[in-house]
C-alpha positions in Angstrom: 0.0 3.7 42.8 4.2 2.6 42.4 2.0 -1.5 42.6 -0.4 0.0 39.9 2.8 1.3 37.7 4.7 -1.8 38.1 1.8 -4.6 37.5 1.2 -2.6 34.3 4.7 -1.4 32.9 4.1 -3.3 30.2 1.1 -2.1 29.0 2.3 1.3 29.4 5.4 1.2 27.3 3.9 -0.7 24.7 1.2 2.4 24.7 3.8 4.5 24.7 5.2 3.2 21.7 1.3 3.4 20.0 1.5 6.9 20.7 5.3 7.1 19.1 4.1 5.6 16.6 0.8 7.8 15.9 2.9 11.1 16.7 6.1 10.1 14.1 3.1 9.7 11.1 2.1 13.5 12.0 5.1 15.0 11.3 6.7 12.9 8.4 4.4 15.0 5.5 5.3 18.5 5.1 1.5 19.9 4.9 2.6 21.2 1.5 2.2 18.2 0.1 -1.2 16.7 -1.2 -2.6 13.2 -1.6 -0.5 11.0 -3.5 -1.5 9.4 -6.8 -2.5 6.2 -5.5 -4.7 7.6 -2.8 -7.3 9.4 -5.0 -8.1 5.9 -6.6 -8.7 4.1 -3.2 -10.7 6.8 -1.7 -13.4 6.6 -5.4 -13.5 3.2 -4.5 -15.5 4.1 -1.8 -17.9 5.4 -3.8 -18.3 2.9 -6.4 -18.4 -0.6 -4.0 -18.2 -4.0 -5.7 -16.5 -7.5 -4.9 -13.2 -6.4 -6.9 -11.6 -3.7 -8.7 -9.0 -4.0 -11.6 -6.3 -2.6 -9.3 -6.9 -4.4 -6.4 -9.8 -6.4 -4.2 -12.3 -4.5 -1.9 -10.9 -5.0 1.4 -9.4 -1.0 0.6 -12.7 0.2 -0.5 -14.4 -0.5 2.6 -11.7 1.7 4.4 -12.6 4.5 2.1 -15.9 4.3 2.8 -15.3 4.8 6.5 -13.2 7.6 5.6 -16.1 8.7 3.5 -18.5 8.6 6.5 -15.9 10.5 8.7 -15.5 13.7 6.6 -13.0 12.4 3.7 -10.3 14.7 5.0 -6.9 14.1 5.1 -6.5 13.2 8.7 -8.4 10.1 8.3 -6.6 9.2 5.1 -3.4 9.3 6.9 -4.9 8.1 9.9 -5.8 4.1 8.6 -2.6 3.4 7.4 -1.1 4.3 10.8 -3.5 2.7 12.5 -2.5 -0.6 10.9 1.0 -0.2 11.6 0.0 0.3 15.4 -1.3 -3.0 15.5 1.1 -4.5 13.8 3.4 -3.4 16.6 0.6 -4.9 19.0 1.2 -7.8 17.3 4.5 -8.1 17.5 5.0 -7.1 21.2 2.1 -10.4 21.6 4.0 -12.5 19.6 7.2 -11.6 21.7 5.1 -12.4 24.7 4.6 -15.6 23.2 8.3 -16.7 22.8 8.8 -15.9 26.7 10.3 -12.3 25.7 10.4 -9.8 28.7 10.2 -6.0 28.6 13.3 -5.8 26.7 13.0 -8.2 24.0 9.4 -6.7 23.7 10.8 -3.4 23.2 13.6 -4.2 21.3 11.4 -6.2 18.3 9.0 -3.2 18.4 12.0 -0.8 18.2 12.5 -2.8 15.0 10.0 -2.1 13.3 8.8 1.3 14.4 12.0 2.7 12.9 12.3 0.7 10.0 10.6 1.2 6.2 7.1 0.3 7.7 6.8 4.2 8.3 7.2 4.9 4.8 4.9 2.1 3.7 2.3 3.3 6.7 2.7 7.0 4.9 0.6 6.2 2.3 -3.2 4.7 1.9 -2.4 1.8 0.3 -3.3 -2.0 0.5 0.5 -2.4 1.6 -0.6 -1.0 5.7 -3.5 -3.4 5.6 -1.5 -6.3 4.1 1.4 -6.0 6.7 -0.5 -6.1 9.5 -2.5 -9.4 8.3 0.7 -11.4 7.9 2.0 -10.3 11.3 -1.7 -11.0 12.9 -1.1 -14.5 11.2 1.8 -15.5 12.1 0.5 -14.8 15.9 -2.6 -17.2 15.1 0.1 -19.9 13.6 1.9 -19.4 17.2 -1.2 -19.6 19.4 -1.6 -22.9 17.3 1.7 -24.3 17.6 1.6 -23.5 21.5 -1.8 -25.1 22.1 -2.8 -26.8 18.7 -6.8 -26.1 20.0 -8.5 -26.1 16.5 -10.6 -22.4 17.0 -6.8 -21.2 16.0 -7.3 -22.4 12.6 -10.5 -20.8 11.9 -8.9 -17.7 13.4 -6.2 -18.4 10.9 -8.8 -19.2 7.8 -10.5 -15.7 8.5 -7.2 -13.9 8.5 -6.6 -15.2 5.2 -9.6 -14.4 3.5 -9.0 -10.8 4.9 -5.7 -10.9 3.7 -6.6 -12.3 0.5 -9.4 -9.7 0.3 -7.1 -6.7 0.4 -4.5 -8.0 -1.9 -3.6 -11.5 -3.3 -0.2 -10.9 -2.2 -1.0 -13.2 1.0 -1.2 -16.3 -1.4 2.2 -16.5 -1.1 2.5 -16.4 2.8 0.1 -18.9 2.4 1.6 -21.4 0.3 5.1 -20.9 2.4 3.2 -21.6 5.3 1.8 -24.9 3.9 5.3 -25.9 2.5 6.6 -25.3 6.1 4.1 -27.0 7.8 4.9 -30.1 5.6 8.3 -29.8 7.0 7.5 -29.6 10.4 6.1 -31.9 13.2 3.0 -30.1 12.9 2.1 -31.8 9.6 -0.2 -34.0 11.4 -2.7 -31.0 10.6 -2.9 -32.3 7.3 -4.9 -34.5 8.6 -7.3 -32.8 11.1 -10.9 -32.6 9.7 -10.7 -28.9 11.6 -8.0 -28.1 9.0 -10.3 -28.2 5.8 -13.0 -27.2 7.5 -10.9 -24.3 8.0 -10.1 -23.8 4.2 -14.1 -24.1 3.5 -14.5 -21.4 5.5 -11.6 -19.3 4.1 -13.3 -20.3 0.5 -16.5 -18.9 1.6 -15.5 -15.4 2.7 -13.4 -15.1 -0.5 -16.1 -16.5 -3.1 -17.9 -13.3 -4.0 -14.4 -11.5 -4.9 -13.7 -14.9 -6.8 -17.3 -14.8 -8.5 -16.6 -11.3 -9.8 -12.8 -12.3 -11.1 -14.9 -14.6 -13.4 -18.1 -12.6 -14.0 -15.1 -9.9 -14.9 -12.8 -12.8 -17.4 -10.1 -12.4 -14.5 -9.1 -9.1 -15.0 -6.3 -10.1 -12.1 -4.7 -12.1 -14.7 -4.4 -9.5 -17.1 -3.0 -6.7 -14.6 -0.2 -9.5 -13.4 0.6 -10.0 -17.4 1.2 -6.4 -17.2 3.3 -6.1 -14.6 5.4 -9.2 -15.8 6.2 -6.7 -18.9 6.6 -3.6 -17.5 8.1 -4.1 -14.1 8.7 -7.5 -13.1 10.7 -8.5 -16.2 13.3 -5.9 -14.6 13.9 -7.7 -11.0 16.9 -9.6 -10.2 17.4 -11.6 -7.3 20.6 -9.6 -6.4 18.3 -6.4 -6.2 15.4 -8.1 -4.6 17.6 -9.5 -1.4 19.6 -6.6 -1.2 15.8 -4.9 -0.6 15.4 -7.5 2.1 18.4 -6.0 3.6 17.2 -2.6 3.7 13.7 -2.5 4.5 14.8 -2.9 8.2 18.4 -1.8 7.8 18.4 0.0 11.3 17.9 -2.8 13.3 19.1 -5.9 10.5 21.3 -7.2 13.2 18.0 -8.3 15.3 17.1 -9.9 12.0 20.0 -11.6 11.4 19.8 -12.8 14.9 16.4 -14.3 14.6 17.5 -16.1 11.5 20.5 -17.7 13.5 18.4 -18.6 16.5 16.1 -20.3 14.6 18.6 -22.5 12.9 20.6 -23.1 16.0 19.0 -22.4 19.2 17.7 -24.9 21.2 14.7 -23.0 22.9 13.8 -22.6 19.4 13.8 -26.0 17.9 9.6 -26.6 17.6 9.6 -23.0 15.7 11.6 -24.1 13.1 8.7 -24.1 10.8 9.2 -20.5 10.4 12.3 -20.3 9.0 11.1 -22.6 6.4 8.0 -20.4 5.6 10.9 -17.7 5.5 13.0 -19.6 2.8 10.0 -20.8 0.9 8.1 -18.0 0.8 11.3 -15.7 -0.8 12.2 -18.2 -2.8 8.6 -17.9 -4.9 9.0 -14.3 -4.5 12.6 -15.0 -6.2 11.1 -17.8 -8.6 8.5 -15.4 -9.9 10.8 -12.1 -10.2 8.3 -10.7 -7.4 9.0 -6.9 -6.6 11.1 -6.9 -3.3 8.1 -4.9 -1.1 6.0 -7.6 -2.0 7.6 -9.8 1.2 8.3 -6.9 3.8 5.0 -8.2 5.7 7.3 -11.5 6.6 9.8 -9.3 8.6 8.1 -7.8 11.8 7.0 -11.0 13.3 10.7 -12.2 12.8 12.3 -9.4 14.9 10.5 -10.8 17.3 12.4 -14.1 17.2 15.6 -11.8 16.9 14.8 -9.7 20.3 13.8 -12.6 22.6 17.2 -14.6 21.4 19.3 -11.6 22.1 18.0 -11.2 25.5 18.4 -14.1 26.0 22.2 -14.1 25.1 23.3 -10.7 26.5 22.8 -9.4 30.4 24.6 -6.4 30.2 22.1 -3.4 30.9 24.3 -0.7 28.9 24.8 -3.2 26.0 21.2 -3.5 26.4 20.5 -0.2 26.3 22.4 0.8 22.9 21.1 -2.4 21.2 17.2 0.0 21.6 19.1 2.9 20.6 20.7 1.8 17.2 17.2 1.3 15.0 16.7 5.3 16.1 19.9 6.5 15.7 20.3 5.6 12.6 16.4 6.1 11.5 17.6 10.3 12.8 20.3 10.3 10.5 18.3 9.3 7.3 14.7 10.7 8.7 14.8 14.2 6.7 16.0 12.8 3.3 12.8 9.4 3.3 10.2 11.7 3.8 8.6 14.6 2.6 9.6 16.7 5.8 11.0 19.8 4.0 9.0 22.2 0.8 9.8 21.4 -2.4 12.1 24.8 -2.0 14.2 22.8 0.4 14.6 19.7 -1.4 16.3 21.4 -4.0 19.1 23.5 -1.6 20.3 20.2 -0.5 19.9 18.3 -4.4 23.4 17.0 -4.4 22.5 14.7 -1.2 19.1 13.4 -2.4 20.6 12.6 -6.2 23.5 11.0 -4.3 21.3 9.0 -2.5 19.6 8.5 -5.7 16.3 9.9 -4.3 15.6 11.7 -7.3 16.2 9.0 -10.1 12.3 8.1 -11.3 11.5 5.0 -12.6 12.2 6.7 -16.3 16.2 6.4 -15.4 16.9 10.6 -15.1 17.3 12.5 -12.0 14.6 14.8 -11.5 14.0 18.3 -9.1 12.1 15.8 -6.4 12.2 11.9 -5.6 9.2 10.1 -7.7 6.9 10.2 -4.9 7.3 14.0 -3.6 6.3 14.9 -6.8 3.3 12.5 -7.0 2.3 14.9 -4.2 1.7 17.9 -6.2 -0.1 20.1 -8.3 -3.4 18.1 -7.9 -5.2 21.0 -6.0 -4.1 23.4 -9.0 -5.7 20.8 -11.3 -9.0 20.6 -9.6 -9.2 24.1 -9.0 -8.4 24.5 -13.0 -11.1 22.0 -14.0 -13.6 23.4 -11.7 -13.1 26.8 -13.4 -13.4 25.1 -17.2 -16.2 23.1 -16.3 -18.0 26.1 -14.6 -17.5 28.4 -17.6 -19.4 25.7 -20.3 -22.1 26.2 -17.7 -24.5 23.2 -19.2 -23.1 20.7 -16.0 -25.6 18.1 -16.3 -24.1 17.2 -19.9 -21.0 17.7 -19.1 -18.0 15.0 -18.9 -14.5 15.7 -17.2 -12.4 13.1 -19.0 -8.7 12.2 -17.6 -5.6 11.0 -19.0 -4.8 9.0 -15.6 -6.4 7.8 -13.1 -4.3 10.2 -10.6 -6.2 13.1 -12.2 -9.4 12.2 -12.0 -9.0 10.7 -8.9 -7.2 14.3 -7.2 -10.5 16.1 -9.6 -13.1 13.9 -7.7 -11.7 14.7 -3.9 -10.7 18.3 -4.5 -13.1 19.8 -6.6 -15.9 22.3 -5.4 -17.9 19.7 -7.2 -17.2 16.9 -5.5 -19.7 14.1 -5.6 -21.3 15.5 -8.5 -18.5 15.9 -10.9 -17.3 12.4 -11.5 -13.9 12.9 -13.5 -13.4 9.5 -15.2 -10.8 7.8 -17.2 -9.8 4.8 -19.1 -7.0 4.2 -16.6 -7.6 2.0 -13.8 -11.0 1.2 -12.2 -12.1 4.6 -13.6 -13.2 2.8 -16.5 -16.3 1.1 -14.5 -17.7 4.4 -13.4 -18.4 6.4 -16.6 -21.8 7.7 -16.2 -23.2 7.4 -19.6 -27.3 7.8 -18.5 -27.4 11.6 -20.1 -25.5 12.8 -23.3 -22.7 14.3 -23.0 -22.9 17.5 -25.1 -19.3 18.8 -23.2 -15.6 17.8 -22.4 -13.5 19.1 -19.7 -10.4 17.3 -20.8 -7.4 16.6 -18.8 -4.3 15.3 -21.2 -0.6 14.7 -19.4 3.0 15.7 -21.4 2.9 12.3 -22.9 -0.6 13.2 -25.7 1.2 15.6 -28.2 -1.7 16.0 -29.9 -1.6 19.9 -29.2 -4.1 21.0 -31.9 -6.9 18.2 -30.4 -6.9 16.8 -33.9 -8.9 14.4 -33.4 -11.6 16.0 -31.2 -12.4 18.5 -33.7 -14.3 16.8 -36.1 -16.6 16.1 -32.8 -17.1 19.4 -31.3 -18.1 22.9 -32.8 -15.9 24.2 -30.7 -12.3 23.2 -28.6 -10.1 25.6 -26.7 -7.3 25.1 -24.7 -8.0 26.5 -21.1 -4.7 26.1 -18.9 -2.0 24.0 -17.5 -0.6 22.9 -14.1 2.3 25.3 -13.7 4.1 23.6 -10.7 7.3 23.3 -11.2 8.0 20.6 -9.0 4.7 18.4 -9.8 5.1 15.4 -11.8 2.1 16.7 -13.6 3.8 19.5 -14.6 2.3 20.9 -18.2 -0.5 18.5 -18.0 -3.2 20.9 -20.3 -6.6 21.4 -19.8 -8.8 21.5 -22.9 -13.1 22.6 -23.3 -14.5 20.6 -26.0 -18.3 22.0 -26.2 -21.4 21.5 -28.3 -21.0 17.6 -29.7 -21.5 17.0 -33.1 -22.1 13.4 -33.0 -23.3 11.1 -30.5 -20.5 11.1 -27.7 -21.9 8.6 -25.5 -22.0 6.3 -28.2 -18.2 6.7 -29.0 -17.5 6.2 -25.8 -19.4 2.8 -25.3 -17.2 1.5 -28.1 -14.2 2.9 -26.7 -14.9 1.3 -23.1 -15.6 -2.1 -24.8 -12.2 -2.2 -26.7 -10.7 -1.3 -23.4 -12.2 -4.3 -21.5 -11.4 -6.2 -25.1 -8.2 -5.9 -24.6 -8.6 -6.8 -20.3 -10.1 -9.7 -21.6 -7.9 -10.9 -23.8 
C-alpha cells in the first residue's frame, strides 16, 4: 500500500486539489443569492440552438443544453464553470510536468491559480470558464509540439482553436500572438510544413457554419464590437488595463514575475522563449485595441507554470518552500469574504465602510451603491417571476398572451423561474431575445416588464393599443438592482400587435445591420 501511495502521490495531490477546487465553488455563493443576469441568457440559448447568437457564438449554448437535459437546476449551472476551472488546473499541473517540474513546482503553479481571480471568473456561467481553459489546453498542445514537433499536435492545436473560437472570438488574439511568436522563434520553420495549413483548413472547417451565419446575419459581431468601442472600450487605459494584469493573480504575482524573468534569462529556458513573445504580443493588441483587461487573464495560468518550475529550481530550502504554497492562500483568506457573495445582503451592509473602501460598491454608473454591481445582479429575479406569473395568470387568455421585457436579464430570470417555464417565453428586444419572439398566434395580451430607466408611468403610448392597462406591481427588494422595475397588464388589443411588432423587430435588426 506505502509503494501504492508513493508511485501515485502525484496523482493524489493533484486530485486533491480537483476536489479543493470543486469544494471552494460550493461555498463562495450565499444560497440567498440567485442566478446572475448573464446566466439567464446562456441557459435560453439552450433552447433556441443556432450557429451564433448576437451576444456570443454557440459553444455556451451547447452547455446549456446539457444543463437542460440534467434538470436545469442550479447545481449544474454552477457546476460547468467549475468544472472548466478543474481542468484548467489539470492543465497546468501537465504543462508543469512538461517543463521537468516536480511535486512542488506542480503544486506551487496550481496553488497559483486556484487562489487567484479564476474563482471569481469560474463563479459565474459565462464564456469566460470555457475560454480560460482553451487557452491553457493550448498552450499545452504548442508545448507537446515544441518538445516533439510530431505534426498530430497541430491538428490537436487547429481543433482547440475552433473550440475556442466557437465559444468566444476572444482566442483570435491568442492566436495571432502565437503566430507573431512563432515568427520569432526557431520554430518558424512551421511556416512551411504542409501539416501546418492543413491544420488551418481544418480549423476553417469546424468554424465555417458560425462564419456562414455571421454573414447570413450582416455580421451582427461587428456591430456588438462597435458598441462596446462606444460604451466601454473608449474608457480603457493602458495604465488601468496592466494594473488588472497585476491583480488578477495578485496572491501569487511573485510566481508570475518569476516566470517572466526566467524566460528572459534562464538558460533551461531558452527554446521557450516563444512564449514570452506570444505574452508581449498578445497584450500589446489587447493594449493597441483598448481591450478590457479580463479579456487576456486566460494567458496567465499556463505562465505560473513557468514561474513554479524556475523557482524550484532556484530555492532548496523546504520551509522557504513551504511558505512560497502558503502565500497565494493566505492572502486569498484575508480578501475571501469581501470577492464573493458569502454573507446576506443584511451583512454586506454592517460592514459598508470596508466594501465602499475597497470600492466594491462603486457600479459602473460612478455612485456607491448598498451592494457591489454583481451581488445585486443576483436579486430580486424570483420576485419578478413569481410577479409575472401572477399577472399573466390573472388575464387568463395564455395562448395570446406575450410577456415582453425591458432587458434581457428579465426575461431571461421569467423564462427559468416561472411556474410556466417552457411555455411562457418572456422576450425582449435586448440581446438574442430578439430572435425568439413567437409571433405564430396573435397576441391579444401584454404582461409587461419596464426597469427605472422607462418613465413612461401612465403607459402613454400603450393605451391607444389596448382597452385596457393596469399597473400590477413592482420588485420591492431593496438590495436588487432591479429594484422598482413595474409590472404592467395591457389586455384586449385594439390593433394588430403582431404586426407592430414585426416592424419593430425589423428596425431593431435595421439598426444591427447598419
Amino acid at each position: 500500500m506505502k509503494l501504492f501511495l508513493q508511485k501515485h502521490q502525484h496523482t493524489f495531490v493533484l486530485l486533491a486539489f480537483i476536489a479543493l477546487k470543486f469544494g471552494l465553488h460550493g461555498i463562495i455563493i450565499n444560497p440567498l443569492y440567485e442566478l446572475h443576469r448573464d446566466e439567464y441568457l446562456h441557459l435560453n440559448q439552450g433552447q433556441h440552438l443556432a450557429w451564433g447568437y448576437l451576444s456570443v457564438p454557440p459553444v455556451t449554448s451547447w452547455i446549456s443544453l446539457l444543463i437542460l437535459w440534467l434538470g436545469n437546476s442550479i447545481f449544474w449551472v454552477k457546476f460547468f464553470p467549475a468544472l472548466f476551472g478543474a481542468i484548467t488546473l489539470f492543465f497546468v499541473w501537465k504543462i508543469t510536468e512538461i517543463l521537468g517540474g516536480n511535486l512542488f513546482a506542480k503544486s506551487l503553479a496550481v496553488v497559483a491559480v486556484l487562489f487567484s481571480a479564476l474563482v471569481r471568473l469560474n463563479m459565474l456561467f459565462q464564456p469566460n470558464s470555457f475560454d480560460t481553459m482553451v487557452w491553457t489546453f493550448m498552450f499545452w498542445v504548442l508545448l507537446k509540439y515544441i518538445e516533439n514537433q510530431e505534426n498530430k499536435w497541430l491538428y490537436v492545436f487547429a481543433v482547440a482553436v475552433a473550440l475556442g473560437f466557437l465559444n468566444k472570438y476572444n482566442v483570435v488574439f491568442l492566436v495571432l500572438g502565437t503566430l507573431a511568436a512563432l515568427l520569432l522563434s526557431p520554430y518558424r520553420n512551421v511556416f512551411i510544413n504542409k501539416h501546418f495549413y492543413l491544420a488551418l483548413l481544418l480549423a476553417a472547417l469546424l468554424v465555417a457554419p458560425n462564419l456562414w451565419w455571421q454573414y447570413t446575419n450582416h455580421f451582427p459581431v461587428l456591430y456588438h464590437m462597435k458598441l462596446l468601442k462606444a460604451t466601454q472600450l473608449k474608457n480603457v487605459e493602458t495604465g488601468n488595463f496592466l494594473k488588472e494584469q497585476m491583480l488578477f493573480f495578485f496572491n501569487a504575482i511573485f510566481v508570475l514575475l518569476a516566470a517572466i524573468y526566467a524566460l528572459i534569462f534562464y538558460k533551461n529556458f531558452a527554446k521557450y522563449r516563444l512564449f514570452l513573445f506570444a505574452l508581449v504580443a498578445v497584450l500589446g493588441l489587447y493594449i493597441y485595441l483598448k481591450g478590457k483587461g479580463y479579456y487576456a487573464i486566460g494567458l496567465y495560468p499556463a505562465y505560473m507554470a513557468f514561474g513554479a518550475v524556475f523557482l524550484e529550481n532556484l530555492i532548496k530550502n523546504n520551509i522557504v518552500k513551504t511558505v512560497l504554497l502558503l502565500v497565494p492562500l493566505v492572502i486569498f483568506s484575508f480578501g475571501f469574504k469581501y470577492l464573493f457573495p458569502v454573507d446576506s445582503p443584511e451583512q454586506v451592509q454592517k460592514e459598508a465602510a470596508v466594501y465602499d473602501d475597497l470600492g466594491l460598491t462603486r457600479w459602473e454608473d460612478g455612485k456607491l451603491h448598498a451592494l457591489p454591481q454583481d451581488y445585486a445582479d443576483m436579486l430580486g429575479w424570483k420576485e419578478l417571476a413569481q410577479k409575472v406569473d401572477a399577472a399573466y395568470e390573472q388575464i387568463g387568455d395564455t395562448a395570446h398572451t406575450l410577456v415582453y421585457c425591458d432587458n434581457y436579464g428579465q426575461a431571461g430570470a421569467i423564462n427559468y423561474y416561472s411556474r410556466h417555464a417552457g411555455h411562457i417565453g418572456a422576450v425582449s428586444f435586448s440581446a438574442d431575445y430578439l430572435n425568439w419572439f413567437d409571433l405564430s398566434r396573435p397576441v391579444k395580451h401584454i404582461v409587461m416588464v419596464k426597469d427605472l430607466g422607462d418613465t413612461d408611468t401612465t403607459r402613454s403610448d400603450e393605451r391607444p393599443l389596448f382597452q385596457e392597462i393596469k399597473y400590477y406591481g413592482k420588485i420591492e427588494n431593496p438590495f436588487a438592482r432591479e429594484q422598482g422595475t413595474r409590472i404592467y397588464i395591457l389586455k384586449n388589443a385594439r390593433t394588430d400587435i403582431n404586426a407592430i411588432l414585426k416592424k419593430e423587430i425589423a428596425e431593431e435588426w435595421q439598426q444591427i445591420h447598419q
